[in-house]
C-alpha positions as CSV (number, residue, x, y, z in Angstrom):
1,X,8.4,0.3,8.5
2,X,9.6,1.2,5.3
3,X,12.2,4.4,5.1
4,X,13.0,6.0,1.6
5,X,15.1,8.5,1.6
6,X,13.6,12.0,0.5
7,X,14.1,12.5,-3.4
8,X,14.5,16.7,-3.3
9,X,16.4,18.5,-0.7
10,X,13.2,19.9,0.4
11,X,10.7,17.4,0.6
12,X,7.9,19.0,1.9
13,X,8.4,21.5,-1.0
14,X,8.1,18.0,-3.6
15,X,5.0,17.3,-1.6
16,X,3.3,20.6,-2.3
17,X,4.1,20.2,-6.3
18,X,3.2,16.8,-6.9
19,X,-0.2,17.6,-4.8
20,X,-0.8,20.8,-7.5
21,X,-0.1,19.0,-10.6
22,X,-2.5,16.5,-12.4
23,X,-3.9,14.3,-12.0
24,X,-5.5,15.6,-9.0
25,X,-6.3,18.6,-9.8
26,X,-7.9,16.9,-12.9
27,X,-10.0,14.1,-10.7
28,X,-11.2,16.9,-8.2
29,X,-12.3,18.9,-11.0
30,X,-14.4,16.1,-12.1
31,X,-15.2,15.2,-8.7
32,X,-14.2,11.6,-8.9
33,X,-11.6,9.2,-9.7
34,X,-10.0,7.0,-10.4
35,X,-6.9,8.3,-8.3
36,X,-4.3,6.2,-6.5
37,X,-1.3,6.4,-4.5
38,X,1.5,4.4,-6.2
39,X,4.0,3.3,-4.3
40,X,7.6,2.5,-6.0
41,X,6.8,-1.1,-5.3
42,X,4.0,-0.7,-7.3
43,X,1.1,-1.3,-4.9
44,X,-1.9,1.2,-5.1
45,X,-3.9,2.7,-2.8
46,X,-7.3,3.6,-4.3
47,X,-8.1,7.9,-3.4
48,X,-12.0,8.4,-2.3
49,X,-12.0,11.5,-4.5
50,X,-15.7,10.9,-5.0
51,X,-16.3,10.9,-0.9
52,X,-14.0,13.8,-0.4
53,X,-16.0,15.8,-3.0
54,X,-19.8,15.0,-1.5
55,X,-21.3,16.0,1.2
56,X,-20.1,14.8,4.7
57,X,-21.5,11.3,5.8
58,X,-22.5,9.9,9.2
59,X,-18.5,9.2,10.0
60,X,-17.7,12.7,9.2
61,X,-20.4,14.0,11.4
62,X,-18.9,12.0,14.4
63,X,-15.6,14.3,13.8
64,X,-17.9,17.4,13.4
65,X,-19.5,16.5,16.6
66,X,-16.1,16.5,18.2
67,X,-14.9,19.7,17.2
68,X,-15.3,22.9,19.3
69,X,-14.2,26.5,18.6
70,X,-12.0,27.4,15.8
71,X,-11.5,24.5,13.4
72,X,-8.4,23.9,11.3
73,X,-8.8,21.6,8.6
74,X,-4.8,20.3,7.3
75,X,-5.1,19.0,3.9
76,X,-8.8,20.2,3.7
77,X,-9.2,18.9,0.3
78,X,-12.3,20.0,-1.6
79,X,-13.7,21.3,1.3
80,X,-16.9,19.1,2.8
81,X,-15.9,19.3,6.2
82,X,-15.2,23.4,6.1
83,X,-18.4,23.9,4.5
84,X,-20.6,21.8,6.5
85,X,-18.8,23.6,9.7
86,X,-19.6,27.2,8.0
87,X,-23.0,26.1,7.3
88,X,-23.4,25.7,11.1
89,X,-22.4,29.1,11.9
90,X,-18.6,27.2,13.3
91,X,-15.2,29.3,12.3
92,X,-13.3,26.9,10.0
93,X,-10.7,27.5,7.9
94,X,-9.3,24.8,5.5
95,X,-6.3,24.7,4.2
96,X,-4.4,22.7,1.2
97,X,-1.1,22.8,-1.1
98,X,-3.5,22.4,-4.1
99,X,-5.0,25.4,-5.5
100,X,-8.3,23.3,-7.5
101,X,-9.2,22.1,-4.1
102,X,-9.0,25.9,-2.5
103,X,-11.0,26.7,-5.6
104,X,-13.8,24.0,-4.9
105,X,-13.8,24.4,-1.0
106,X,-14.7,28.4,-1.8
107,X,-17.2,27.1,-4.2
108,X,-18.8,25.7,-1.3
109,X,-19.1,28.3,0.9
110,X,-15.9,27.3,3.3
111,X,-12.6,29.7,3.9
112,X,-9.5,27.9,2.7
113,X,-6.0,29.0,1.9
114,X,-3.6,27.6,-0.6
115,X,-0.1,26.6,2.3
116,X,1.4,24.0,3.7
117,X,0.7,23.2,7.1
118,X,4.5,23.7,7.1
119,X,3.8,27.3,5.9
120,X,3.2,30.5,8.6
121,X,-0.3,30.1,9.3
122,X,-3.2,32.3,10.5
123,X,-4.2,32.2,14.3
124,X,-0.7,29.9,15.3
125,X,-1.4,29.3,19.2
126,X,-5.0,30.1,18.7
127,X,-7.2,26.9,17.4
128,X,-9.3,25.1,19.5
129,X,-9.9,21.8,17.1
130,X,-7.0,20.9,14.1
131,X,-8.2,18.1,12.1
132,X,-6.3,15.3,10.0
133,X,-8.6,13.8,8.0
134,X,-8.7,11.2,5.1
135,X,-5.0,9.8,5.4
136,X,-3.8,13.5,6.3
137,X,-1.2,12.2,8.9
138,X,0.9,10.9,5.9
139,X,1.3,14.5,5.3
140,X,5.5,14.8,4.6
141,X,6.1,11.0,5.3
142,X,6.8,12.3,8.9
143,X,4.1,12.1,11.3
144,X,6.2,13.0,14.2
145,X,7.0,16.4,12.4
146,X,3.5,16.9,11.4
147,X,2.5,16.2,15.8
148,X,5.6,18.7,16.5
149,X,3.8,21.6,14.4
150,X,0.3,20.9,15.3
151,X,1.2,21.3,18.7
152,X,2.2,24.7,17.9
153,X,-0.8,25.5,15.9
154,X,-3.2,24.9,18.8
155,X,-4.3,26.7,21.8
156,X,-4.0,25.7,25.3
157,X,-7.1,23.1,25.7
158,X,-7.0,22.6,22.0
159,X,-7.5,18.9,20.6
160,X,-6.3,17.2,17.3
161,X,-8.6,14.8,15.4
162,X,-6.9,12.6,13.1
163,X,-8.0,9.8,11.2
164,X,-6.0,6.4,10.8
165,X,-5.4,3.8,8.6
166,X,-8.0,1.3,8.9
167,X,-4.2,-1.6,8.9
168,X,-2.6,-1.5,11.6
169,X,0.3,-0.1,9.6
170,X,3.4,2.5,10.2
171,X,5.1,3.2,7.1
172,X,6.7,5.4,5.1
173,X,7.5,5.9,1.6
174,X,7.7,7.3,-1.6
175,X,4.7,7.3,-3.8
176,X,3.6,8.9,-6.8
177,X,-0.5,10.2,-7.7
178,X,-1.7,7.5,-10.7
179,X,-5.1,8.3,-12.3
180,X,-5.1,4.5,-13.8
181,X,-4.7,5.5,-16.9
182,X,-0.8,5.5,-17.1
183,X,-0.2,9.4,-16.1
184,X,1.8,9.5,-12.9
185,X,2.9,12.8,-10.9
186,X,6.4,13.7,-9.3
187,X,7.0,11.7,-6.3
188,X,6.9,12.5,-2.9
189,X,7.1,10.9,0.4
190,X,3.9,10.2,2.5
191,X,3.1,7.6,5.4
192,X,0.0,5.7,6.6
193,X,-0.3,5.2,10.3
194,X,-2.7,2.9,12.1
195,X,-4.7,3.4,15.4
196,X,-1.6,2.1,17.8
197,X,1.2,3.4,15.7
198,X,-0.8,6.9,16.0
199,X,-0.5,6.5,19.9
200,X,3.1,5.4,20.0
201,X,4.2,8.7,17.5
202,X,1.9,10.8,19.9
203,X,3.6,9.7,23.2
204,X,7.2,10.6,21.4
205,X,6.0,14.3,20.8
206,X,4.5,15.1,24.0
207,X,0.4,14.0,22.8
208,X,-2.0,11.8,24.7
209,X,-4.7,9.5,23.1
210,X,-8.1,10.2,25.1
211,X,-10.5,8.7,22.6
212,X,-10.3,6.5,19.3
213,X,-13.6,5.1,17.8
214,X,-15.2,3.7,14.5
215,X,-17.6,4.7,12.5
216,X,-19.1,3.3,8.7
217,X,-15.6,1.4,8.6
218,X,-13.5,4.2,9.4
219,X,-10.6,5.0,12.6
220,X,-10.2,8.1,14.4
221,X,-8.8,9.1,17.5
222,X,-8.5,12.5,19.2
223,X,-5.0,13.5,20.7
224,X,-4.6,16.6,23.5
225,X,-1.4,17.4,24.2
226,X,-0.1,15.9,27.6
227,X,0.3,19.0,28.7
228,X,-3.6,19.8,28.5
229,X,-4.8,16.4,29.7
230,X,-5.7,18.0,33.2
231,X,-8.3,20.3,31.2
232,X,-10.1,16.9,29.5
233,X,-12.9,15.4,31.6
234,X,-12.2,11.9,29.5
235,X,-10.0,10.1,32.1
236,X,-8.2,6.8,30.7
237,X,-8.7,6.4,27.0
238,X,-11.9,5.2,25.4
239,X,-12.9,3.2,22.5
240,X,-16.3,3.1,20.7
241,X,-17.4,0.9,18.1
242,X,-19.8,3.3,16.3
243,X,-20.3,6.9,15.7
244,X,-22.9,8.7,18.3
């Protein structure tokens, strides 16, 4: 794992303003890319701005079909997941540290708010489904601390959808948004966290692993807390190779 030591005193503050500047408010705009995450190292990690900003695809609707009740989405970007929830008649509200992609999830017909999932929330204790989607766990280069406050955001019987790095990878580090044509935003720290890593940061802050599956080349897994695991007719944990 690779540790860099926060570059503001408030790091979860830097987060929020290198996710409102350019270039990604420019690229969701435009509805595509190119968009990366640079690392210091200089290693990129190419951004599906394109995905993010269509309509929801047969892995997404393996999610959808998971949730129940009031959905949270963390990091909802430009809001496909929201919509296609509010389209459904489902209570969903996004939320996202970057107003263009409040703007755009609106556009769509989804609720969102401009906070931090760090930020007082709306209905604290009272979601059914919270959802970490598209890399989302990375959110503050902490995922314990991320766990920690989506436990607090969720009602009793509630469940937490994340998805994971398709590497079996648990990192952090600093990392910078590149649009590929030399403009770079401030840096902040973020992490990527594989299937098993997920399970091992869960078990530390008081989550269980019921489910993890694949679909179209993508890993998720749905967390309860332990807590709750008496309410969950899933008994050991499952794996499925394919959306249902």
């Amino acid at each position: 794992m690779t540790t860099i030591a926060p570059t503001t005193s408030d790091p979860r503050g830097a987060l929020s303003l290198a996710w409102r500047a350019d270039p990604y408010s420019v690229a969701l705009r435009a509805g595509r890319g190119p968009l990366f995450l640079h690392r210091t190292d200089g290693w990129l990690l190419p951004l599906d701005v394109r995905r993010w900003c269509a309509g929801t695809d047969t892995a997404d609707e393996s999610v959808l079909a998971r949730c129940h009740g009031a959905v949270l989405d963390i990091g909802c970007g430009p809001g496909r997941l929201v919509a296609a929830l509010a389209e459904r008649g489902r209570r969903a509200l996004g939320i996202d540290v970057t107003p263009a992609a409040v703007a755009r999830t609106v556009s769509r017909g989804g609720t969102a708010l401009c906070r931090s999932v760090f930020d007082p929330l709306p209905g604290e204790h009272r979601w059914d489904t919270a959802l970490l989607m598209d890399g989302n766990i990375g959110i503050g280069g902490d995922p314990e601390a991320l766990l920690e406050r989506v436990a607090g955001l969720l009602a009793p019987g509630g469940r937490l959808l994340v998805e994971t790095a398709s590497a079996e990878v648990d990192e952090r580090c600093e990392v910078r948004l590149d649009d590929g044509r030399g403009s770079l935003g401030a840096p902040f720290l973020w992490a990527r966290v594989g299937t098993r890593a997920l399970g091992r940061h869960a078990e530390s802050t008081g989550w269980r692993t019921v489910r993890s599956w694949q679909a179209t080349g993508r890993h998720f897994a749905e967390l309860v807390p332990v807590a709750a695991c008496g309410h969950v007719t899933a008994g050991a944990p499952s794996s499925e190779g394919a959306a249902r």
